[in-house]
C-alpha positions, 0 to 999 in steps of 0.5 A: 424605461421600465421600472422595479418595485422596491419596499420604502427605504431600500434599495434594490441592490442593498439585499443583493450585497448583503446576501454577496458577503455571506455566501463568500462568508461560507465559502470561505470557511467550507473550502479549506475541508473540502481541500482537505477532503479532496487530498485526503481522496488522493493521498489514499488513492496512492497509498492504496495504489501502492499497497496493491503494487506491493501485493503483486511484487510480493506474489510474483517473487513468491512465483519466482521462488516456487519456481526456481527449486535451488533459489536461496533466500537471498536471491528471492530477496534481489528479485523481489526488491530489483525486479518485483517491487519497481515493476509494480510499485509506482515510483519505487526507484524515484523514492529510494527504493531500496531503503524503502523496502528495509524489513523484507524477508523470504523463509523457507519450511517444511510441511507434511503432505496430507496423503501422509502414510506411515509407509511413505511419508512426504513433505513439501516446502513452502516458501514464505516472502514478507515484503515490506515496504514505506508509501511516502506522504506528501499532501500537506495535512494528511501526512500529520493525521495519517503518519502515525498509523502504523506506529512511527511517525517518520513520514511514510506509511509502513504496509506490510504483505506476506505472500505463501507458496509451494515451491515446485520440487520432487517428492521429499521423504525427509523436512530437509532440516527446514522448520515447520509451518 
């Protein structure tokens, strides 16, 4: 048998259970902010995500609107919150899609071209598509810290994108009664 040396009065399993408490003790204490910490990471990682989808969807309906000369604000509009924004925003339609993309909008202007001569002026049109779109919260926690960023305090985290093109169109010679840049 072999045996252990120990100090007088103690024994060998007294400083092991002592030590047991505390490190449950600081466990304890330091889990609850590392959870939080850790769904911080993924609450931001969605919203980032998201806000990346609603870069895309708002470049894509700007294309489609370059594209597409005779195409009304309207129609920009529908292929931004119909197509664009459920293609690239995860779980757009799950979310209610359309109540959360409220606030978009598509303008068109006019601009001087830069090769302007007094002779033979020319203008182009740019089209101008805003879209705006509510990145739900649902980590517990986060949702009360991050919520109020944006101004509201509604549950969901207002991002906003504008995204600008020329639209594709033969040489104009006049603004065509649209307003500037």
């Amino acid at each position: 048998m072999i045996s252990r040396w120990t100090p007088a009065g103690q024994s060998g399993l007294a400083g092991r259970e002592r030590s047991g408490g505390q490190a449950l003790t600081e466990f304890a204490l330091v889990v609850p902010v590392l959870f939080l910490i850790l769904f911080a990471i993924i609450q931001f990682g969605f919203l980032l995500g998201g806000h990346v989808g609603l870069t895309n969807a708002a470049r894509e309906a700007a294309r489609y609107a370059s594209t597409v000369p005779n195409a009304t604000s309207a129609q920009v509009l529908g292929e931004l919150r119909t197509n664009s924004m459920p293609r690239w925003i995860p779980n757009f339609r799950a979310l209610g899609g359309q109540n959360e993309s409220a606030g978009s909008t598509v303008t068109y202007c006019s601009v001087a071209n830069p090769n302007n001569a007094s002779d033979y002026p020319s203008y182009s049109v740019r089209v101008r598509v805003h879209a705006v779109y509510r990145h739900a919260l649902f980590v517990p926690l986060i949702d009360l810290i991050v919520d109020t960023l944006d101004g509201t305090s509604d549950g969901a985290l207002t991002a906003r994108v504008t995204e600008e093109m020329r639209v594709e169109n033969p040489r104009l010679t006049t603004t065509g009664g649209l307003p500037g840049c």
